[in-house]
C-alpha positions in Angstrom: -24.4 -15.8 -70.8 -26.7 -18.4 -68.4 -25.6 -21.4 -70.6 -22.1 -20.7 -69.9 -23.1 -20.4 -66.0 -24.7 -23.5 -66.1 -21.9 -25.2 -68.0 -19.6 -23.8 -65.6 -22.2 -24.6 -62.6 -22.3 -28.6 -64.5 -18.5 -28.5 -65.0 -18.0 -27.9 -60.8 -21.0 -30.2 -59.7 -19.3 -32.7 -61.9 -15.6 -32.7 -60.8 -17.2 -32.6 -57.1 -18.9 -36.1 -57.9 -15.6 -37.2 -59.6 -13.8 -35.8 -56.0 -16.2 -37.5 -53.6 -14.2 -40.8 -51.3 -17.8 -42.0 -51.1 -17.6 -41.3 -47.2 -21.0 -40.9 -46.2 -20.7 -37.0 -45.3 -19.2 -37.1 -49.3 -22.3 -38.6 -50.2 -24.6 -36.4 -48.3 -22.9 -33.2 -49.0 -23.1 -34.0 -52.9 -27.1 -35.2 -52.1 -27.6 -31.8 -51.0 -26.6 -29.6 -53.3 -28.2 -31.9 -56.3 -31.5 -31.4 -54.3 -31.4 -27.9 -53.8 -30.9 -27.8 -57.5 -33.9 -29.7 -58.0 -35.8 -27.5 -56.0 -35.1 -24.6 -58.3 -34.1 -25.8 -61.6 -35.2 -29.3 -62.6 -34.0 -28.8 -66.2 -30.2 -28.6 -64.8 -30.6 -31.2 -62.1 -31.8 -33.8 -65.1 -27.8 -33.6 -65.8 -27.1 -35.4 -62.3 -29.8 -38.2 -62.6 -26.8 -40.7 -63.5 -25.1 -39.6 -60.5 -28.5 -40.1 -58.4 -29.0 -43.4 -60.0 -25.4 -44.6 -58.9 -25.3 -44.1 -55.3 -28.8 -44.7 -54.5 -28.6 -48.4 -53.7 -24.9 -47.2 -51.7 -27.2 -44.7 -49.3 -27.9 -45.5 -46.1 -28.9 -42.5 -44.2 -30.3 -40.3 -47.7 -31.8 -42.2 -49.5 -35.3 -40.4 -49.0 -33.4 -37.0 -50.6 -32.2 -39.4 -53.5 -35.5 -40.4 -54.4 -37.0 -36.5 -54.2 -34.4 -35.8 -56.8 -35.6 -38.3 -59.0 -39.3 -37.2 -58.4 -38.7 -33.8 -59.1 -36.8 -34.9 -62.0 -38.7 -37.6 -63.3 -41.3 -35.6 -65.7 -37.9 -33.9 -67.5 -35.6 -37.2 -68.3 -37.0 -39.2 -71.4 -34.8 -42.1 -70.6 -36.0 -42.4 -66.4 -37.7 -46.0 -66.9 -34.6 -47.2 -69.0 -31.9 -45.9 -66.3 -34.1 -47.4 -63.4 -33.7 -51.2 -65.6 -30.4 -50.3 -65.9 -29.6 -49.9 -62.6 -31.3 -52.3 -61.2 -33.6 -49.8 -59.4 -36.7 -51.1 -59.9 -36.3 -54.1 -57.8 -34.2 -51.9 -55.2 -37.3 -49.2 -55.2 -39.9 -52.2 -55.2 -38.0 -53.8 -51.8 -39.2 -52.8 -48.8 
């Protein structure tokens, strides 16, 4: 019974990231309910990391809440150092 809410909670988050014109009230929106996720349930925001990881170097205004996600998150994703390299984050979260 909660895996198929989650799924169905994934399935929504996920067709709202497909949805987003990557308008900055797009981005924000989406932000915010990925963090409030994190707040509560790390083990279901972990899903969203790749999501995080894309539009963090396209933030201007978030990019603060984009990196709490990926604190609260960090402890739960085995792969975290490999999809910062892969990304190019490192050197994005090393500039100042």
């Amino acid at each position: 019974m909660i895996y198929n809410l989650i799924y169905e909670i994934y399935e929504q988050i996920s067709g709202m990231y497909r949805q987003v014109s990557f308008s900055a009230s797009d981005i924000e929106g989406f932000l915010t309910v990925i963090h409030h996720i994190s707040v509560h349930d790390v083990d279901v925001a972990v899903k969203f990391l790749k999501y995080v990881f894309g539009i963090l170097p396209k933030l201007a205004n978030k990019k603060i809440m984009a990196l709490e996600i990926i604190s609260f998150c960090a402890g739960h994703d085995r792969d975290l150092v490999t999809n910062l390299q892969n990304d190019r984050l490192l050197g994005f979260l090393k500039h100042r």
